[in-house]
PyMOL commands that place a pseudoatom at each C-alpha (Angstrom):
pseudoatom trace, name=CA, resn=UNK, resi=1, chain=A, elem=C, hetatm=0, pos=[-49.184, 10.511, -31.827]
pseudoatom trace, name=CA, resn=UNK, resi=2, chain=A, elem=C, hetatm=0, pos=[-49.440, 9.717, -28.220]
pseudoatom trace, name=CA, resn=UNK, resi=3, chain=A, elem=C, hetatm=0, pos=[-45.839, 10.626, -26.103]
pseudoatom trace, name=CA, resn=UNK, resi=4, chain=A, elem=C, hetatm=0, pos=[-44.402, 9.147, -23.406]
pseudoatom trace, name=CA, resn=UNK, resi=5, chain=A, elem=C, hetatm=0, pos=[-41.138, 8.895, -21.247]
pseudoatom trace, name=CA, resn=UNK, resi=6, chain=A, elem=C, hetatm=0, pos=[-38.599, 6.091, -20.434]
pseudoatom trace, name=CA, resn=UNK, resi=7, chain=A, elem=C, hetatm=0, pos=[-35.466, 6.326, -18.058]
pseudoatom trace, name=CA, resn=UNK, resi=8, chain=A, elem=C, hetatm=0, pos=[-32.215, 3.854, -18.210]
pseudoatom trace, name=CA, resn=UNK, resi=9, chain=A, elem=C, hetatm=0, pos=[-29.055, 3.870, -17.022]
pseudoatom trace, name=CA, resn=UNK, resi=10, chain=A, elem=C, hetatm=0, pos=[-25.607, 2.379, -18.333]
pseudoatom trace, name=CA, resn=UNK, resi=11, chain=A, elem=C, hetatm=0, pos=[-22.149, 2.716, -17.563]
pseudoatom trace, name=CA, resn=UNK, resi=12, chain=A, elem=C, hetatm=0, pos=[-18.776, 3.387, -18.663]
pseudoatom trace, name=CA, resn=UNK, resi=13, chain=A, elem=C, hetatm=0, pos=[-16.490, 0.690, -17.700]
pseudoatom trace, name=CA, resn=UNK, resi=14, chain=A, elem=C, hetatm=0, pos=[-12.796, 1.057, -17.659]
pseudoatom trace, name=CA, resn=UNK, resi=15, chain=A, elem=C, hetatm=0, pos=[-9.240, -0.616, -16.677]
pseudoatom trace, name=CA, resn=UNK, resi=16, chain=A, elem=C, hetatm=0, pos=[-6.074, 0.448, -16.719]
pseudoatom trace, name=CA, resn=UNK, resi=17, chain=A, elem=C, hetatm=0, pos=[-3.585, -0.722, -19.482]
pseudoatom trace, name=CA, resn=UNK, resi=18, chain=A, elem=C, hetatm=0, pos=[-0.545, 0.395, -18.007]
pseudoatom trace, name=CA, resn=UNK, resi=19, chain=A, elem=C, hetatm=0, pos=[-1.078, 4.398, -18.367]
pseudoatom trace, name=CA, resn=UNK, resi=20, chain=A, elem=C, hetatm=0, pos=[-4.124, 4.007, -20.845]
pseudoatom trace, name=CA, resn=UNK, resi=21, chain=A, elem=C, hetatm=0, pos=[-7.430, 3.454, -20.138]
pseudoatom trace, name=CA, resn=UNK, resi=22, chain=A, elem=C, hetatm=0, pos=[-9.440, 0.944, -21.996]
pseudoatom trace, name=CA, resn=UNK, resi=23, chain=A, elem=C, hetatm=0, pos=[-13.280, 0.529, -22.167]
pseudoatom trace, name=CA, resn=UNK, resi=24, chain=A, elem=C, hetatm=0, pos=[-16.236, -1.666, -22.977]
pseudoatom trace, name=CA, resn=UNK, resi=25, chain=A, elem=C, hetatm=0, pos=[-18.258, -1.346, -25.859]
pseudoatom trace, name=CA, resn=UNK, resi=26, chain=A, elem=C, hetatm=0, pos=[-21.069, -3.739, -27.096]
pseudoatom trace, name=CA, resn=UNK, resi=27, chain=A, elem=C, hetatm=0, pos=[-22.597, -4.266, -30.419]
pseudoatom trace, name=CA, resn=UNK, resi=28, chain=A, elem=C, hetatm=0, pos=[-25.736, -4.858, -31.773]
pseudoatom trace, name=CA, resn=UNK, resi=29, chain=A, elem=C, hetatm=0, pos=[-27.666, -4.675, -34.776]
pseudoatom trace, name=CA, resn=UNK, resi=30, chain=A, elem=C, hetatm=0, pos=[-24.746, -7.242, -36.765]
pseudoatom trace, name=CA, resn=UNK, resi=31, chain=A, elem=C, hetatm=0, pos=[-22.408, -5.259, -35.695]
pseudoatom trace, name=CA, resn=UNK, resi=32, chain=A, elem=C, hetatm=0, pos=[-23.621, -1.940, -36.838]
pseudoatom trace, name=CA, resn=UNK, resi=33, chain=A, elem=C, hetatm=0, pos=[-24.120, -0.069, -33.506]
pseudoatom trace, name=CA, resn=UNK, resi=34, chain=A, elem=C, hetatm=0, pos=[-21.415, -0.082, -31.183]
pseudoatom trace, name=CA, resn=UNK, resi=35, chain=A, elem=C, hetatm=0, pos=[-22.180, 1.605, -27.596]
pseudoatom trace, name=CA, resn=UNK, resi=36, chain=A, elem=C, hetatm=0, pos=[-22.148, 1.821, -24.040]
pseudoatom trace, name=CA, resn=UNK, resi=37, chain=A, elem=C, hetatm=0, pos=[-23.738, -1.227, -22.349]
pseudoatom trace, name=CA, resn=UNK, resi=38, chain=A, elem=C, hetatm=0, pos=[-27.412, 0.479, -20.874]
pseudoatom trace, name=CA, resn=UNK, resi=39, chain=A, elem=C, hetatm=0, pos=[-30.824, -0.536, -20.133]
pseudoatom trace, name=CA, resn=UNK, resi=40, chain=A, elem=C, hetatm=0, pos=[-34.417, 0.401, -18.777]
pseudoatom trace, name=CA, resn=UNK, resi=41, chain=A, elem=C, hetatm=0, pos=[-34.795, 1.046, -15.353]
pseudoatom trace, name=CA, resn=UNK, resi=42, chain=A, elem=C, hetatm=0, pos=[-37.193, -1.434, -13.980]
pseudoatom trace, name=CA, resn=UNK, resi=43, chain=A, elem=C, hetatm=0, pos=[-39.945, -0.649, -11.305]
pseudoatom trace, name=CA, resn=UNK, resi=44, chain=A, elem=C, hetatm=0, pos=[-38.716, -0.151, -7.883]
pseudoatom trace, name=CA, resn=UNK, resi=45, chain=A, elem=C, hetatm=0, pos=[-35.246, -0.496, -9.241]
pseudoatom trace, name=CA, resn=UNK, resi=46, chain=A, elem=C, hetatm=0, pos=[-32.362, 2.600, -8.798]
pseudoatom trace, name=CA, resn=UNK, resi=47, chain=A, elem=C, hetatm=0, pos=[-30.774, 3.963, -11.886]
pseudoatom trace, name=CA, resn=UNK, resi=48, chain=A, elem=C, hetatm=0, pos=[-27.327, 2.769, -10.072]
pseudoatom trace, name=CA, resn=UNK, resi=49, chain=A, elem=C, hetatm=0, pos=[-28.617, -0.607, -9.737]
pseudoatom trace, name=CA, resn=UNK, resi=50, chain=A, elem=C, hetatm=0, pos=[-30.144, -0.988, -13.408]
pseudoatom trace, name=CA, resn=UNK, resi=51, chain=A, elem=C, hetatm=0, pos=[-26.701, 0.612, -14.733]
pseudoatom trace, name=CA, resn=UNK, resi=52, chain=A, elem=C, hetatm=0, pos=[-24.891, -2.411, -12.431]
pseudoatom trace, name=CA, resn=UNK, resi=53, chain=A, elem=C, hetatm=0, pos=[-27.129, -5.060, -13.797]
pseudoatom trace, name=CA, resn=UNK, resi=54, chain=A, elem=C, hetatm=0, pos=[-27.162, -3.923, -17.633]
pseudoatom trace, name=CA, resn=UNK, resi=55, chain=A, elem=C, hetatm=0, pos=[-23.356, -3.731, -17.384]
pseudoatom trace, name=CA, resn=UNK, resi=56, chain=A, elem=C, hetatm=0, pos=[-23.154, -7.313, -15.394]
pseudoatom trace, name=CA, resn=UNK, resi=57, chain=A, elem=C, hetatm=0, pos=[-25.953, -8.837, -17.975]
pseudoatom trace, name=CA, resn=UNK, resi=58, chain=A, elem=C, hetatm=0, pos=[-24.259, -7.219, -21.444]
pseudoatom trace, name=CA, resn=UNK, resi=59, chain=A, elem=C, hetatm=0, pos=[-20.407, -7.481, -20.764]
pseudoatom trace, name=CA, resn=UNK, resi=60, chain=A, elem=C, hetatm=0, pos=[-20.609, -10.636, -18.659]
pseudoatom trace, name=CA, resn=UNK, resi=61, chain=A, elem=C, hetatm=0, pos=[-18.217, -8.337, -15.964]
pseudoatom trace, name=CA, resn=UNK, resi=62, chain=A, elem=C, hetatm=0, pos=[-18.897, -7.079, -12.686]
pseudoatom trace, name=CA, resn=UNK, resi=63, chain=A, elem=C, hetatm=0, pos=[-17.682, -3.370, -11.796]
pseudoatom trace, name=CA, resn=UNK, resi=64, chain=A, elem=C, hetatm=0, pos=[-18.090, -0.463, -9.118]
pseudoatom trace, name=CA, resn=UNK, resi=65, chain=A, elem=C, hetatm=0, pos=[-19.216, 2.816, -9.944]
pseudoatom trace, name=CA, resn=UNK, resi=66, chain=A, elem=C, hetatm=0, pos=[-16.834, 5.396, -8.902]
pseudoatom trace, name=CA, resn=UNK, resi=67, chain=A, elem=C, hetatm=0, pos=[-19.053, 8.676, -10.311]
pseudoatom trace, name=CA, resn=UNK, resi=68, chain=A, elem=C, hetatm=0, pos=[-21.618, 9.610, -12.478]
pseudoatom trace, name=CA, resn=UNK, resi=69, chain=A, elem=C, hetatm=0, pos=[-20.774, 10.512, -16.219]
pseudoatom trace, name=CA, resn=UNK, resi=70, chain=A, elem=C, hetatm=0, pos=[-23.332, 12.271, -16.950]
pseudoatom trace, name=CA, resn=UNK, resi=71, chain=A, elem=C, hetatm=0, pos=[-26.966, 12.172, -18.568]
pseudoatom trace, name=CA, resn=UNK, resi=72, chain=A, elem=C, hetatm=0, pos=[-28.215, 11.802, -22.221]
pseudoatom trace, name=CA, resn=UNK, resi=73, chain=A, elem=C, hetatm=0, pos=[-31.511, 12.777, -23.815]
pseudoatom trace, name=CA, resn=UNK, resi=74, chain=A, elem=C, hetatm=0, pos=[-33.157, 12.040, -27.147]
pseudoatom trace, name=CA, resn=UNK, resi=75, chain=A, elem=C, hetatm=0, pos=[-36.372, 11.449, -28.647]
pseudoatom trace, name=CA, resn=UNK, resi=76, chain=A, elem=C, hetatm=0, pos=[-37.367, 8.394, -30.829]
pseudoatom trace, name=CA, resn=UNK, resi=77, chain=A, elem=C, hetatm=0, pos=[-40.442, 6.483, -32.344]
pseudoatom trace, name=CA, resn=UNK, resi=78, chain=A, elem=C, hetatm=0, pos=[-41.143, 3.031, -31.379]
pseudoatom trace, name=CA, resn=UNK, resi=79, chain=A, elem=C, hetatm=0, pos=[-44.535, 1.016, -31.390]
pseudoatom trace, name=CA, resn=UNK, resi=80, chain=A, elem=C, hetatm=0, pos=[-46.713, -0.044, -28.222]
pseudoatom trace, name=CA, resn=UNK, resi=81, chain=A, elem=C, hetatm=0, pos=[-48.868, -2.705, -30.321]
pseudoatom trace, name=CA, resn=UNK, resi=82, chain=A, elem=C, hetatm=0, pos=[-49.773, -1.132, -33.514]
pseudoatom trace, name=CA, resn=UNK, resi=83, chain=A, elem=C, hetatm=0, pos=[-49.324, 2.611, -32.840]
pseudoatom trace, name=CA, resn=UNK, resi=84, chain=A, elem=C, hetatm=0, pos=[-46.678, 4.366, -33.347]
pseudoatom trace, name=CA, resn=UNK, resi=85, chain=A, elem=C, hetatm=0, pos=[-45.231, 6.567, -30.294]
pseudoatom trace, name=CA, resn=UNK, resi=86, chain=A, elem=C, hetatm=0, pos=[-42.605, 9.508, -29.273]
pseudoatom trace, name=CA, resn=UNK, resi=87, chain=A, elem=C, hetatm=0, pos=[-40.695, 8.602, -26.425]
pseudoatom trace, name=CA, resn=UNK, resi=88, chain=A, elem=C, hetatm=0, pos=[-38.559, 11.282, -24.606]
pseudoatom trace, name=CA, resn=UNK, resi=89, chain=A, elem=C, hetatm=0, pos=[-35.806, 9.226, -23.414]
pseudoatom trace, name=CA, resn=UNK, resi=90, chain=A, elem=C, hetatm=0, pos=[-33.129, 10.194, -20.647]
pseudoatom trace, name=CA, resn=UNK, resi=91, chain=A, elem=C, hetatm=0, pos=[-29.900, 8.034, -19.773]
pseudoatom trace, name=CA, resn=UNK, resi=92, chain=A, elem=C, hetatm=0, pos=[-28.234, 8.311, -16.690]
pseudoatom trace, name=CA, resn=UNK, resi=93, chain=A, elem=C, hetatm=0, pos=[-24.219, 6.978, -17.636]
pseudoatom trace, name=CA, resn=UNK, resi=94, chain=A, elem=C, hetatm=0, pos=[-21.652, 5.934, -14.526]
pseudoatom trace, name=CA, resn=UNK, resi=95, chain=A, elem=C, hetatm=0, pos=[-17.833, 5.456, -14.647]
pseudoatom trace, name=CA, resn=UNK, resi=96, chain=A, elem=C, hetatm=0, pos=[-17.872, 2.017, -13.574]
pseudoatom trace, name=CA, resn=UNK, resi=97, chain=A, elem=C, hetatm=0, pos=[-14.314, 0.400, -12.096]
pseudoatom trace, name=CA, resn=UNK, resi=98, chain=A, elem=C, hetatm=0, pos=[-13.966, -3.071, -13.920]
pseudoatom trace, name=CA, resn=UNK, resi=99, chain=A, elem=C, hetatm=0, pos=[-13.653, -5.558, -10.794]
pseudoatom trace, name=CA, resn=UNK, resi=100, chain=A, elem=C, hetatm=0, pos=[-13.983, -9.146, -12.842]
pseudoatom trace, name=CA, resn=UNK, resi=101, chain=A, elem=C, hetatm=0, pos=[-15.327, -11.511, -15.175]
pseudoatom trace, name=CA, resn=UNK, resi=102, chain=A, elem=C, hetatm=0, pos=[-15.068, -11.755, -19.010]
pseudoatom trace, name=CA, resn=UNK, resi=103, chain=A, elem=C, hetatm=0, pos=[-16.475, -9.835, -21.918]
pseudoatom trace, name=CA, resn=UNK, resi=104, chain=A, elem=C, hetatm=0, pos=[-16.990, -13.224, -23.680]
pseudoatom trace, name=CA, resn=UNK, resi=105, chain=A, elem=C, hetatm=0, pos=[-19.829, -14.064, -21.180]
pseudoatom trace, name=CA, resn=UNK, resi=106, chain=A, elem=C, hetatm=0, pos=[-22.436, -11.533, -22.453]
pseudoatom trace, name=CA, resn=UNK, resi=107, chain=A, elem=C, hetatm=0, pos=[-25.849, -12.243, -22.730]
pseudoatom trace, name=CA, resn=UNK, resi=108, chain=A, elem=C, hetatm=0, pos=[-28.060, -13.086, -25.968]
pseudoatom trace, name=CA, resn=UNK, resi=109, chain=A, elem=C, hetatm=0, pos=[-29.229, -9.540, -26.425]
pseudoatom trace, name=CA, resn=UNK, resi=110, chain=A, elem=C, hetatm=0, pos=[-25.515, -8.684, -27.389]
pseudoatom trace, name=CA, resn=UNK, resi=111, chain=A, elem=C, hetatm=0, pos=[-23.941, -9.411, -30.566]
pseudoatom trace, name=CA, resn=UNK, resi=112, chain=A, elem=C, hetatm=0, pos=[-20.477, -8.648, -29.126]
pseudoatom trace, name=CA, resn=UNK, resi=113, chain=A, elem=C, hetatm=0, pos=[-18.691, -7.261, -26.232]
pseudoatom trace, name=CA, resn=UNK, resi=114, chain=A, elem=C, hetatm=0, pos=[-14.934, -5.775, -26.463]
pseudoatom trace, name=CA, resn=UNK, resi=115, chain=A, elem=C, hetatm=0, pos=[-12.558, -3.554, -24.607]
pseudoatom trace, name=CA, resn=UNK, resi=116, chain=A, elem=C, hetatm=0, pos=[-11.417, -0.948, -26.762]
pseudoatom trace, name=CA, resn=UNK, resi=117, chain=A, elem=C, hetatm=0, pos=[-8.751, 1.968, -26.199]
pseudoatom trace, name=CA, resn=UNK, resi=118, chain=A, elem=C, hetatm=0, pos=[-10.604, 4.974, -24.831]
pseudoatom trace, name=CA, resn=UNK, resi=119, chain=A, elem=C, hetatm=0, pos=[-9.900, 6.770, -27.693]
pseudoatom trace, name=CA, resn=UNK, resi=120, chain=A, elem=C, hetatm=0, pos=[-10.864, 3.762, -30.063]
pseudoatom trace, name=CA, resn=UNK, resi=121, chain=A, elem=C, hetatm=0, pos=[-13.836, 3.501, -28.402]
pseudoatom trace, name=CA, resn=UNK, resi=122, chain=A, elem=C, hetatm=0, pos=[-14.826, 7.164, -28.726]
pseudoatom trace, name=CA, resn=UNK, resi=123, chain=A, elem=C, hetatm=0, pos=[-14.601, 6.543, -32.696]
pseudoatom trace, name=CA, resn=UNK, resi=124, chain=A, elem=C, hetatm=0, pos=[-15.878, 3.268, -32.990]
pseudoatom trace, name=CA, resn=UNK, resi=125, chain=A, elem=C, hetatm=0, pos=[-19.407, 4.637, -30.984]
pseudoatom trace, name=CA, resn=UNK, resi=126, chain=A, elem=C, hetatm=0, pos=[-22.115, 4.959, -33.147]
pseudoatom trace, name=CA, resn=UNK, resi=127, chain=A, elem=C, hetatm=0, pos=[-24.605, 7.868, -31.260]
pseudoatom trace, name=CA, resn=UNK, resi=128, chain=A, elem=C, hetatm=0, pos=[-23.341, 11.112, -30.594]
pseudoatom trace, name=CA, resn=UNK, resi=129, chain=A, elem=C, hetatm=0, pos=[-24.220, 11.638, -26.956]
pseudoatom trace, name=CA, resn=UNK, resi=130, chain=A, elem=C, hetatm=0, pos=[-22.282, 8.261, -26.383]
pseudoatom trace, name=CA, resn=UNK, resi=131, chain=A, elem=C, hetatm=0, pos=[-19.465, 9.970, -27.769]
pseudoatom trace, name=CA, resn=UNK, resi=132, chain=A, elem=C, hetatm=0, pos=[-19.407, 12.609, -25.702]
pseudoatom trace, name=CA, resn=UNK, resi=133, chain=A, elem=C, hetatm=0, pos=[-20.153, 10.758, -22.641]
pseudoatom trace, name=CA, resn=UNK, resi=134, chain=A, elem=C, hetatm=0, pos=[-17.027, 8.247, -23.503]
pseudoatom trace, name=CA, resn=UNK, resi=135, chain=A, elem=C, hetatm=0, pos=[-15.286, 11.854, -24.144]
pseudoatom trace, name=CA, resn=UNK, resi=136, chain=A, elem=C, hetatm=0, pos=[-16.128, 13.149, -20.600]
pseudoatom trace, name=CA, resn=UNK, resi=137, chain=A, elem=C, hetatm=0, pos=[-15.598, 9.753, -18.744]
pseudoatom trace, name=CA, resn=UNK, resi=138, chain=A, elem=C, hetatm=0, pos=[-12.077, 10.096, -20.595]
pseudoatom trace, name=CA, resn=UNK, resi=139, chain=A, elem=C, hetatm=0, pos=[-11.327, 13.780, -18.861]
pseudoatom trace, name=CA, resn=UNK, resi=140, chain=A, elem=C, hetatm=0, pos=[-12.475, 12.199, -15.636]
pseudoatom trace, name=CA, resn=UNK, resi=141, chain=A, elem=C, hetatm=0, pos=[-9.935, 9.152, -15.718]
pseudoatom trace, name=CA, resn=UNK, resi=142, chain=A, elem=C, hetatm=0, pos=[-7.005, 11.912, -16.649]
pseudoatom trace, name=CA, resn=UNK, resi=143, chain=A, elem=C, hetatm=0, pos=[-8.055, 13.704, -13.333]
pseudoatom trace, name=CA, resn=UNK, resi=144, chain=A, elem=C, hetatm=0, pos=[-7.647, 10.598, -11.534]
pseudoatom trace, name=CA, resn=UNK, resi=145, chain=A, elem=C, hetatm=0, pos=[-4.716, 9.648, -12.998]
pseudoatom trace, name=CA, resn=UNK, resi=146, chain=A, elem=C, hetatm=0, pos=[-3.078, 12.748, -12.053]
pseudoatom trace, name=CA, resn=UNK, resi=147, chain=A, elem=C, hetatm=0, pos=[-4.725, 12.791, -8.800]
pseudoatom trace, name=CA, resn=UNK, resi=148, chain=A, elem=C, hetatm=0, pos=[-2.602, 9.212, -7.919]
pseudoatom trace, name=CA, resn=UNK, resi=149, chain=A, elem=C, hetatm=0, pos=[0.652, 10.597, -9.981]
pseudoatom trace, name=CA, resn=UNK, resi=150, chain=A, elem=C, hetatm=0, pos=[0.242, 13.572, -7.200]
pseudoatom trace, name=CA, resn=UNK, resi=151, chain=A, elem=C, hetatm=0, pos=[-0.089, 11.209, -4.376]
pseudoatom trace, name=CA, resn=UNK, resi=152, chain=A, elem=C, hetatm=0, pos=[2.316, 8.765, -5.196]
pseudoatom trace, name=CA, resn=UNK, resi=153, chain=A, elem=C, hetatm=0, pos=[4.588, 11.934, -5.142]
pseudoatom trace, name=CA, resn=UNK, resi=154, chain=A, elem=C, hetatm=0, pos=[3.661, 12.613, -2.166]
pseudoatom trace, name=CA, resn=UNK, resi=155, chain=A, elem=C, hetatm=0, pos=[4.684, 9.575, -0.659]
pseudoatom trace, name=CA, resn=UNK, resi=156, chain=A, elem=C, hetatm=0, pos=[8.017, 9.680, -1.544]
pseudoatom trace, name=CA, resn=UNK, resi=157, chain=A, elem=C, hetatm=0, pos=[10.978, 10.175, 1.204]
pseudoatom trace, name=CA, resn=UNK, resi=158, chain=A, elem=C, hetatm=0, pos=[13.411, 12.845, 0.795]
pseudoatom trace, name=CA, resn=UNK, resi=159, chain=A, elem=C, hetatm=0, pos=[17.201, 12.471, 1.693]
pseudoatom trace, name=CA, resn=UNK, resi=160, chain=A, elem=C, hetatm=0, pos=[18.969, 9.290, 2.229]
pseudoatom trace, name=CA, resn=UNK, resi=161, chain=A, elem=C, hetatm=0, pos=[16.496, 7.743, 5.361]
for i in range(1, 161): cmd.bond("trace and resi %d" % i, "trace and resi %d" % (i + 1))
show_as sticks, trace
zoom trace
């Protein structure tokens, strides 16, 4: 069986319900397989720009990426005509900022898109590695949370002025 190698990129998007963070998750397969919005990097394309468009084409949202997640890698079968192939795939995730737009737009390819609680979302995902990358995204939106708790702190004026 011949092998060969693919590379996409996806993203974690969030927003801020009051002190929770809530995320996007998509479905596909009737609702069987619930994940983070990703696709194939195209030719000539970045992996920051495919995650951008996947998440913009999927969710129907635009968002900024404020880090990288992390990476997956897995192998799988799939077909190029009537042979049978192992692909080594790797997935480059980003913690995307949601900036606008509406989960209801998403395209065709998606059965549904939703925002979930983090933590609802780290159940509902159906592939391990998206698990852990929703997990890890999740310890990096604590730091930041703390990181503004801290500064707002800082900001504060002492005695009666």
């Amino acid at each position: 069986m011949r092998t060969r190698r693919e590379i996409s990129a996806g993203g974690v998007v969030y927003r801020w319900a009051g002190a929770r963070p809530e995320v996007i998750l998509i479905a596909r397969e009737k609702g069987n397989v619930w994940g983070v919005p990703k696709g194939l990097v195209e030719p000539g394309e970045r992996a920051r720009e495919t995650a951008l468009r996947e998440v913009r084409e999927e969710t129907g949202v635009r968002a900024e990426i404020v880090g990288k997640v992390g990476q997956v890698n897995y192998w799988y079968v799939g077909r190029e005509g009537e042979e049978p192939v192992r692909i080594f795939k790797t997935v480059h995730f980003y913690l995307m900022r949601y900036l606008e737009g509406d989960v209801r737009q998403h395209d065709w390819e998606v059965e549904d898109a939703r925002w979930f609680p983090l933590a609802e979302a780290i159940q509902r995902a159906t592939y391990k590695g998206e698990r852990e990358i929703l997990e890890k995204a999740g310890r990096m939106l604590a730091e930041e949370a703390r990181a503004s708790a801290r500064s707002k702190g800082r900001g504060r004026k002492s005695g009666g002025t």
